[in-house]
C-alpha positions in Angstrom: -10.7 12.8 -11.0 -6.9 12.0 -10.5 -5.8 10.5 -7.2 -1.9 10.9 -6.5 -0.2 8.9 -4.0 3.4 10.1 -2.8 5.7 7.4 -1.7 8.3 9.1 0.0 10.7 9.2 3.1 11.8 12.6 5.4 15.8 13.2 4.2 15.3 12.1 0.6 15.9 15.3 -1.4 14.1 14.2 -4.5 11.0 13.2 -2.6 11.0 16.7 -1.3 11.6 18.1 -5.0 8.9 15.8 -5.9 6.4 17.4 -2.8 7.6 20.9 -4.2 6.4 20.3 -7.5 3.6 18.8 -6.5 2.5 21.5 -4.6 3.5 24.5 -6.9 1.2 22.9 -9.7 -1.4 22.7 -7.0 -2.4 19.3 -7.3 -3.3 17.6 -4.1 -1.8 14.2 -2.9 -1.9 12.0 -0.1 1.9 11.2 1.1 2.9 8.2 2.8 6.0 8.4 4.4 7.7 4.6 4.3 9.3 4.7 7.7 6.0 6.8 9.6 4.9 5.0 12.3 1.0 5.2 12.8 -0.6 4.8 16.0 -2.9 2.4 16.2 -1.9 0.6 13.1 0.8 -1.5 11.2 3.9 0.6 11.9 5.2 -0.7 8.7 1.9 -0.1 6.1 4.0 2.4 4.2 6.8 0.1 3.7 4.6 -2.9 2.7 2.5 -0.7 0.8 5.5 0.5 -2.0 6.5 -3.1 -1.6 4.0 -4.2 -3.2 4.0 -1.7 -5.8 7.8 -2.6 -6.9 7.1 -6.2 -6.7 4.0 -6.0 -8.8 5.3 -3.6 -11.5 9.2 -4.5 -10.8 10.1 -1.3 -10.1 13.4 -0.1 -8.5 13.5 0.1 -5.1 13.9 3.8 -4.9 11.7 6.6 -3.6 10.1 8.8 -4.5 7.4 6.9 -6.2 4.3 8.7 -7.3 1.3 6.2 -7.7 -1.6 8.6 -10.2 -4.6 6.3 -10.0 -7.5 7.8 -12.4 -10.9 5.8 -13.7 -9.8 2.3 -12.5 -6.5 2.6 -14.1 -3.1 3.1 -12.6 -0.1 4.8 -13.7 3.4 4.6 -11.7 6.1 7.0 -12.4 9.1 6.1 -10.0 12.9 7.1 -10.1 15.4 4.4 -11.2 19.0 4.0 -12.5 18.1 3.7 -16.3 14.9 5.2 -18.1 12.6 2.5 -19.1 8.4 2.6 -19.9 6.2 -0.4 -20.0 2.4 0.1 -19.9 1.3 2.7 -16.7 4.9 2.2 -15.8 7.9 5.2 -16.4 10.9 5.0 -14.3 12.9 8.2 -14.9 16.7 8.6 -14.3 16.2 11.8 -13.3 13.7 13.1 -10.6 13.0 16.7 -12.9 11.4 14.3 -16.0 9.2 13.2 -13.7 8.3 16.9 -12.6 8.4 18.5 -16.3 5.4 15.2 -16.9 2.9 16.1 -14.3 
């Protein structure tokens, strides 16, 4: 079974184009606003959490990034200036590739 993971932030348009889609096609995913503060926990675990994802796959910066984790393997697709795919890494230039791929 796929797992999706919605990097996102409230105010960013393509994160919420993203969320849309996501929820038209009925598949379920676990958001994780980067700036939500949870009680009780790091307020920044979000933020540290896509950190890590761009560092380790040098992505851009940018959200939305959706993390589809299936079988022990990993796939990122993220948004980005320039189109460019590396293995379980596509950053689209254009937040509607990424829709018309899930």
């Amino acid at each position: 079974m796929k797992t999706y993971i919605l990097y996102s932030e409230e105010g960013c348009d393509d994160c919420n184009r993203l969320k849309n889609t996501l929820n038209e096609k009925g598949i379920k995913y676990e958001n994780r606003d980067i700036n939500e503060e949870i009680p009780g926990l790091d307020p920044w675990r979000n933020r540290f959490s896509k950190n890590d994802l761009v560092a380790e796959h040098s992505l851009p910066g940018y959200v939305p990034i959706l993390e589809i984790s299936e079988n022990n393997s990993k796939k990122i697709m993220a948004s980005g200036m320039k189109f460019e795919e590396r293995e379980n890494v596509i950053v689209y230039e254009n937040i509607d590739e990424i829709k018309d791929k899930l």
